[in-house]
C-alpha positions as CSV (number, residue, x, y, z in Angstrom):
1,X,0.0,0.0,0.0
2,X,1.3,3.3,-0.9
3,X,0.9,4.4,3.2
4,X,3.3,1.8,3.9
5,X,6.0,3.3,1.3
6,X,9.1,5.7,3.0
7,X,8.6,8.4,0.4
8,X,11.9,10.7,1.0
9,X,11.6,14.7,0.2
10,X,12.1,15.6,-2.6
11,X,14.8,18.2,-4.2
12,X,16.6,19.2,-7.1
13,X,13.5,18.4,-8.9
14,X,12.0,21.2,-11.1
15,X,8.5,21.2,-13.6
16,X,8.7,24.1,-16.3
17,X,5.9,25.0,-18.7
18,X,7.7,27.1,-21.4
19,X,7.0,28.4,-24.8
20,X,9.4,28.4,-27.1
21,X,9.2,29.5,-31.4
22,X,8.9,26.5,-33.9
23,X,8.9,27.5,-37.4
24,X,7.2,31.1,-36.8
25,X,4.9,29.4,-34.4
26,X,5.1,29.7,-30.5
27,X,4.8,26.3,-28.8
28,X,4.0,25.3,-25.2
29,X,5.3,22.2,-23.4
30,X,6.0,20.8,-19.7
31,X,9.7,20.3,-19.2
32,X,11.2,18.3,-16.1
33,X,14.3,20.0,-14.9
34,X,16.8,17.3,-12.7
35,X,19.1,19.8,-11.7
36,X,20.9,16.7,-9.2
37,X,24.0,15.4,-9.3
38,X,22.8,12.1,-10.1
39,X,20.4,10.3,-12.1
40,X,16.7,9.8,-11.6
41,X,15.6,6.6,-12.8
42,X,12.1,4.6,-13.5
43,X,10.7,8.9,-13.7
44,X,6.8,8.3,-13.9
45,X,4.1,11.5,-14.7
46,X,0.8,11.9,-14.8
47,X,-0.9,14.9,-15.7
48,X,-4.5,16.5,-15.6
49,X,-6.3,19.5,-15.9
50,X,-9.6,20.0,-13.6
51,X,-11.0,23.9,-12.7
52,X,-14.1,25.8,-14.0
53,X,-14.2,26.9,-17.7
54,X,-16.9,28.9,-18.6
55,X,-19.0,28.5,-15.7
56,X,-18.6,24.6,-16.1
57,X,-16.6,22.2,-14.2
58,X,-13.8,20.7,-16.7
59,X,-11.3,17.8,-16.3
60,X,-9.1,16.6,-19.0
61,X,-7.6,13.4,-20.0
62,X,-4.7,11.8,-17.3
63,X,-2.1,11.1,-19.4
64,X,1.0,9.6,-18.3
65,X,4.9,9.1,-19.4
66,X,7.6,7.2,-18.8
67,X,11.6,8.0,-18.6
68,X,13.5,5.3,-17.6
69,X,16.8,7.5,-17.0
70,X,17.0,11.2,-16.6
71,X,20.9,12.1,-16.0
72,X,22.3,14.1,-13.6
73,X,21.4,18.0,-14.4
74,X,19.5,17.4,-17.5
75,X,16.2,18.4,-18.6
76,X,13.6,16.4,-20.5
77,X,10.6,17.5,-22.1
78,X,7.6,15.8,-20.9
79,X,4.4,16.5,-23.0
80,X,3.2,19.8,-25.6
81,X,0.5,21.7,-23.5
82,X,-2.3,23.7,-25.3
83,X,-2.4,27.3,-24.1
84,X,-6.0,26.9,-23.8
85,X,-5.5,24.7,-20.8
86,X,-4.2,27.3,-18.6
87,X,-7.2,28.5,-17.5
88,X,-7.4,25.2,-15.3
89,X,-5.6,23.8,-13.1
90,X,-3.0,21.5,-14.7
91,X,-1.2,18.8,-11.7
92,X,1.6,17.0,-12.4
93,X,2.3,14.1,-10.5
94,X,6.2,13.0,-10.5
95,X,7.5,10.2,-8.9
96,X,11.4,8.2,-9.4
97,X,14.3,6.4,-7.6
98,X,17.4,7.4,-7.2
99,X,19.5,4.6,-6.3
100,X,16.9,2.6,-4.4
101,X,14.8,4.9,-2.9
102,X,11.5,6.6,-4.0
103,X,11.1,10.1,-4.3
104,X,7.0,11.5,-5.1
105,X,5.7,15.0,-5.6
106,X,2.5,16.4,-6.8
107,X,3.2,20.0,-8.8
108,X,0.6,22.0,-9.7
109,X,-0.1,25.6,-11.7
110,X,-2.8,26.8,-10.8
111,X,-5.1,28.3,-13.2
112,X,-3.9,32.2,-13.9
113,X,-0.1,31.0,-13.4
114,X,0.6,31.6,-17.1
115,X,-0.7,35.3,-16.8
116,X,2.2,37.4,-18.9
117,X,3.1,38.6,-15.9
118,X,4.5,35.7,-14.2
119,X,6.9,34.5,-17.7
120,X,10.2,34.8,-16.9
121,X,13.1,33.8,-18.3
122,X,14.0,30.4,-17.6
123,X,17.8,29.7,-17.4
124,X,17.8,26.3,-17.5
125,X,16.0,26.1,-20.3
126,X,17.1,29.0,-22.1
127,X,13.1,30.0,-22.6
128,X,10.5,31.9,-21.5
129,X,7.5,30.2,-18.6
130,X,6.8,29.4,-15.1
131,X,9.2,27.3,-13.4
132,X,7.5,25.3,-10.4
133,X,10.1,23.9,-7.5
């Protein structure tokens, strides 16, 4: 049961949602950001969007994704994110090992945390989003 599992703290772990320009076009998409000195492996994420959209309640799809190694300080992107989901909430759910012990964290942006006004520049990406720690 996952009650009985010894889930350690995570840190070092970041989720990004960052546009960047694809052939004239601006695209959106969920980055995860190992900024450890050592690898995460067996990386699991599920994500979901839920909130209220025009006065009714929404929830998307769950989809989830697999990474069996994500190296020390490296980045991976996770999944393209429609800009029309930002009015929700979107959660991401991350779990890994590193070395034998699990690591689990739920990050979420909370719908308006896209607003122009909190993009910034994100230098481990080299783009401009919201970085969640």
């Amino acid at each position: 049961m996952k009650k009985d599992i010894d889930f350690h703290p995570v840190t070092g772990v970041k989720l990004a949602i960052a546009k960047e320009e694809v052939n004239g076009n601006i695209e959106w998409a969920v980055y995860i950001i190992n900024l450890n000195l050592i690898e995460l492996s067996t990386v699991m994420i599920t994500s979901k969007g839920y909130g209220i959209m025009e006065g009714e309640e929404k929830k998307t799809s769950t989809l989830r994704h697999m990474i069996q190694e994500l190296g020390a300080q490296s980045i991976a992107k996770i999944e393209p994110i429609d800009p029309a989901l930002f009015a929700l909430n979107n959660e991401f759910w991350v779990s890994y090992y590193i070395l034998d012990q699990i690591f689990d964290k739920k990050f979420i942006f909370p719908q308006g945390s896209m607003d122009e006004v909190n993009i910034k520049n994100i230098p481990e990406l080299g783009l401009e989003g919201v970085l969640h720690a």
